[in-house]
N, CA, C and O of each residue as an XYZ file, in Angstrom:
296
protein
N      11.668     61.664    -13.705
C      12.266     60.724    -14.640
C      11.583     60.898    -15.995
O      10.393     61.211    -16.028
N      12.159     60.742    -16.912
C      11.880     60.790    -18.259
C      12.016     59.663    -19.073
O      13.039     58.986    -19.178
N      10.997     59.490    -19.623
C      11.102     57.917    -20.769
C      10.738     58.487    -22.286
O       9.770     59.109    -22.723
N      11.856     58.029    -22.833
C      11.553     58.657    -24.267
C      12.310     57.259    -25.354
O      13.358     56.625    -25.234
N      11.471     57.223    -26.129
C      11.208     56.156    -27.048
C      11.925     56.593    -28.688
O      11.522     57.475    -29.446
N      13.177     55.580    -28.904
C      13.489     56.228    -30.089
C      14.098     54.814    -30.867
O      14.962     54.119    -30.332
N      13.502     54.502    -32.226
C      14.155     53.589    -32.960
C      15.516     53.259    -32.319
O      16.323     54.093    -31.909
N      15.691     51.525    -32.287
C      17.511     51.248    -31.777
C      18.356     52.173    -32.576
O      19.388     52.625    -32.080
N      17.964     52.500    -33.853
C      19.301     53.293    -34.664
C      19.388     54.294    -34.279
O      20.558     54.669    -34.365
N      18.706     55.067    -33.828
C      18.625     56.458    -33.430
C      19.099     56.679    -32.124
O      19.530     57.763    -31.732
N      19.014     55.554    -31.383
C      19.848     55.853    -29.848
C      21.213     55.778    -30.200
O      21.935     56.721    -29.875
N      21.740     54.716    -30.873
C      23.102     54.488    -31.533
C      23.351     55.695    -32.335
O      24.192     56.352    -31.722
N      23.064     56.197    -33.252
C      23.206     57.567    -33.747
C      23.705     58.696    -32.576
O      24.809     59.178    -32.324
N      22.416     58.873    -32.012
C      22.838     60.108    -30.737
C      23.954     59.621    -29.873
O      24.553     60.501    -29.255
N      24.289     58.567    -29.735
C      26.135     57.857    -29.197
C      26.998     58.494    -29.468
O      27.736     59.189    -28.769
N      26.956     58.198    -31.095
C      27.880     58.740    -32.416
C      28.086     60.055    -32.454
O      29.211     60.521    -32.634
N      27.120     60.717    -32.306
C      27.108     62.361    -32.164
C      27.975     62.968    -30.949
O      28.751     63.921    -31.024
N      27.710     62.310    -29.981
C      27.583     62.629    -28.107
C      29.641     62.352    -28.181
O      30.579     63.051    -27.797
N      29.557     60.999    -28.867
C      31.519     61.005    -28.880
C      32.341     61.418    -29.513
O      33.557     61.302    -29.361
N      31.301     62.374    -30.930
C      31.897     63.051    -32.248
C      32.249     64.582    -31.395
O      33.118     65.317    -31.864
N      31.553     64.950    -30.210
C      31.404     66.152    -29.131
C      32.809     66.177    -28.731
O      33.401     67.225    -28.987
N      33.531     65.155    -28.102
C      34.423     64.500    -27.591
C      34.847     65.325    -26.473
O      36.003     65.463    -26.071
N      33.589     65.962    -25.925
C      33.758     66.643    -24.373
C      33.890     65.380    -23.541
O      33.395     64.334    -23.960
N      34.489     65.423    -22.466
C      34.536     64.421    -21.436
C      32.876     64.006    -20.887
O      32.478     62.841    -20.884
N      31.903     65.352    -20.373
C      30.900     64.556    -19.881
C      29.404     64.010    -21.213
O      28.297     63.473    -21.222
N      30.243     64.520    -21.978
C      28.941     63.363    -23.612
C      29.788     62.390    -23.974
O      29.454     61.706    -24.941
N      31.221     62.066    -23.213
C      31.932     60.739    -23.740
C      31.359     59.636    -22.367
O      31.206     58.419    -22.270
N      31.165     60.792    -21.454
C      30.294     59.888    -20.323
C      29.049     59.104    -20.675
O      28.720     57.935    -20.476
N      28.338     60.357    -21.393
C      26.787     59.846    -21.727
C      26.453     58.739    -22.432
O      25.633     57.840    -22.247
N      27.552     59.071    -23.599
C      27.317     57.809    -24.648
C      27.821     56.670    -24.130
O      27.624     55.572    -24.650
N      28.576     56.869    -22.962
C      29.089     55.389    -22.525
C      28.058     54.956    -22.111
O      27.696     53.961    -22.738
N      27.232     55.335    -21.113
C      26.176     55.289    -20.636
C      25.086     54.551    -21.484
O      24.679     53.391    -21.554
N      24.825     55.613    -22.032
C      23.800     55.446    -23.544
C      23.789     53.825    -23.911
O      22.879     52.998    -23.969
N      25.351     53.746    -24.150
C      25.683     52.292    -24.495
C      25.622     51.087    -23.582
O      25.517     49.897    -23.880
N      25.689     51.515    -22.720
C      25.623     50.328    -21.606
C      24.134     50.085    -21.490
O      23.822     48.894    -21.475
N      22.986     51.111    -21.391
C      21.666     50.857    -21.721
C      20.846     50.117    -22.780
O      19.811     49.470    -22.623
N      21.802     50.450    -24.310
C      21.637     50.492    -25.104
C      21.837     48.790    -25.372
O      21.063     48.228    -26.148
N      22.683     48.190    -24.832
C      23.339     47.014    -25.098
C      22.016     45.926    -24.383
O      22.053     44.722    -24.129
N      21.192     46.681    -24.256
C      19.697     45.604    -23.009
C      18.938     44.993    -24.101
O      18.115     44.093    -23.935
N      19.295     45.601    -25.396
C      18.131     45.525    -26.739
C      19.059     44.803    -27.514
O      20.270     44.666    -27.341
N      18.149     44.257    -28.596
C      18.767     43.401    -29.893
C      18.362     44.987    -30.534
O      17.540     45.843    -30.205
N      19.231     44.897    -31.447
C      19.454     46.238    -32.761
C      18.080     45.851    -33.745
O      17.865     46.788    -34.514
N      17.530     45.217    -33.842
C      16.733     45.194    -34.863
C      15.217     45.101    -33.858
O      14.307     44.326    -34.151
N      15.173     45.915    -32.808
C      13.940     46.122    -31.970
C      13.678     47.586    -32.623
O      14.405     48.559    -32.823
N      12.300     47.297    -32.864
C      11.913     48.583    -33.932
C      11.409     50.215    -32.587
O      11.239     51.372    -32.972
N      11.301     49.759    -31.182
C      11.751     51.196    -30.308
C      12.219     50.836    -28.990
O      11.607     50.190    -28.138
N      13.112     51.218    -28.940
C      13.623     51.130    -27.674
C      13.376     52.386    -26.420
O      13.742     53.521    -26.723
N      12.765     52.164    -25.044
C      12.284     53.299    -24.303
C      13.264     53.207    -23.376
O      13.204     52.262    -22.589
N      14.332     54.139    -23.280
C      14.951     54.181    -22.122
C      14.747     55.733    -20.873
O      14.563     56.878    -21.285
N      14.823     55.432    -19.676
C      14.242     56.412    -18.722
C      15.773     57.152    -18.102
O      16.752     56.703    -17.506
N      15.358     58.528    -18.614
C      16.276     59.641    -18.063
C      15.938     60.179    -17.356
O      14.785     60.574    -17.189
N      17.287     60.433    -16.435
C      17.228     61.053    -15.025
C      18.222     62.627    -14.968
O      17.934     63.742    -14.531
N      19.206     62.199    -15.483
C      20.192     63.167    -15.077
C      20.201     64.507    -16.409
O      20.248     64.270    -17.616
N      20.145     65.829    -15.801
C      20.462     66.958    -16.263
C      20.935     67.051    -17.616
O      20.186     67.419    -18.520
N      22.294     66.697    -17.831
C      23.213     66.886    -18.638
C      22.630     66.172    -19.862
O      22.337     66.556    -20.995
N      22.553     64.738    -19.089
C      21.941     63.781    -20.300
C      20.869     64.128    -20.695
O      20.545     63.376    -21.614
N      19.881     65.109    -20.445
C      18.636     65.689    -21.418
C      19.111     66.308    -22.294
O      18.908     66.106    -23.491
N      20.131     67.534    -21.600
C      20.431     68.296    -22.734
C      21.971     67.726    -23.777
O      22.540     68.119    -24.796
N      22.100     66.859    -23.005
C      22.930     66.048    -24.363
C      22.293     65.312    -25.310
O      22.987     64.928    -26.252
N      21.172     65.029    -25.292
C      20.031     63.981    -25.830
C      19.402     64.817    -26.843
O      18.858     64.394    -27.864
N      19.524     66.141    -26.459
C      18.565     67.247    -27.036
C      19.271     67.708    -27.780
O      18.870     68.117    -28.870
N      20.848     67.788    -27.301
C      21.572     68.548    -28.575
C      21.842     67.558    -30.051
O      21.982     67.800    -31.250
N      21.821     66.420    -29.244
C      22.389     64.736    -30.532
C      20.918     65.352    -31.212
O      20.999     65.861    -32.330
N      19.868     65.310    -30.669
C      18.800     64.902    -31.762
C      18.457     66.294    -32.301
O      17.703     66.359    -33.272
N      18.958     67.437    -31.744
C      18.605     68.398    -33.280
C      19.780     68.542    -34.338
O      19.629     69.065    -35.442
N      21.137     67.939    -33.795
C      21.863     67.715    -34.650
C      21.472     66.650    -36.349
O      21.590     66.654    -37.574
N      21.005     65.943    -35.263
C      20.773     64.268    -36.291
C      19.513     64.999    -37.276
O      19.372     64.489    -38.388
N      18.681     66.061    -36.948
C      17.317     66.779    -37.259
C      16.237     65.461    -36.645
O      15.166     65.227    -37.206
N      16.590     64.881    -35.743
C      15.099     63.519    -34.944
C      14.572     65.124    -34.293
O      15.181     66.043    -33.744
N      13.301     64.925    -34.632
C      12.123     65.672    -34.268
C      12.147     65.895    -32.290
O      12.179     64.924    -31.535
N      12.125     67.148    -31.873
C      12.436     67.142    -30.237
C      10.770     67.359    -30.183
O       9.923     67.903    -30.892
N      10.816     66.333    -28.457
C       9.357     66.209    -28.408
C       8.811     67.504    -28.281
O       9.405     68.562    -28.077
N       7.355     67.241    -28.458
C       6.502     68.861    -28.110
C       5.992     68.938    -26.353
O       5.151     69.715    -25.901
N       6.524     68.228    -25.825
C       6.128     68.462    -24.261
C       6.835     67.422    -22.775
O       6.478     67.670    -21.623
């Protein structure tokens, strides 16, 4: 499992990206994304949510070198 910590705007951002894709399984993710996403008030300065599934890393990975959010170093 993976926990990775990213400003509320920035999870909402990588949403935006993931449904701008408008592949069926990153229209999954961001649904996803969002249903997680919806646990927080928007003005919580980081939100840590824990990833499990495959796809959603490398959908997570593609939103954030799109957006240029820094990919972790490990």
């Amino acid at each position: 499992m993976w926990r990775r910590a990213l400003p509320w705007a920035d999870w909402r951002a990588v949403s935006d990206m993931l449904r701008a894709k408008v592949l069926p399984s990153m229209l999954q993710q961001a649904d996803h994304l969002e249903q997680l996403l919806d646990r927080y008030p928007p003005d919580q300065a980081t939100v840590v949510l824990s990833l499990t599934d495959d796809l959603f890393l490398r959908s997570l990975t593609w939103a954030r070198w799109q957006l240029g959010i820094p990919l972790p170093s490990g």
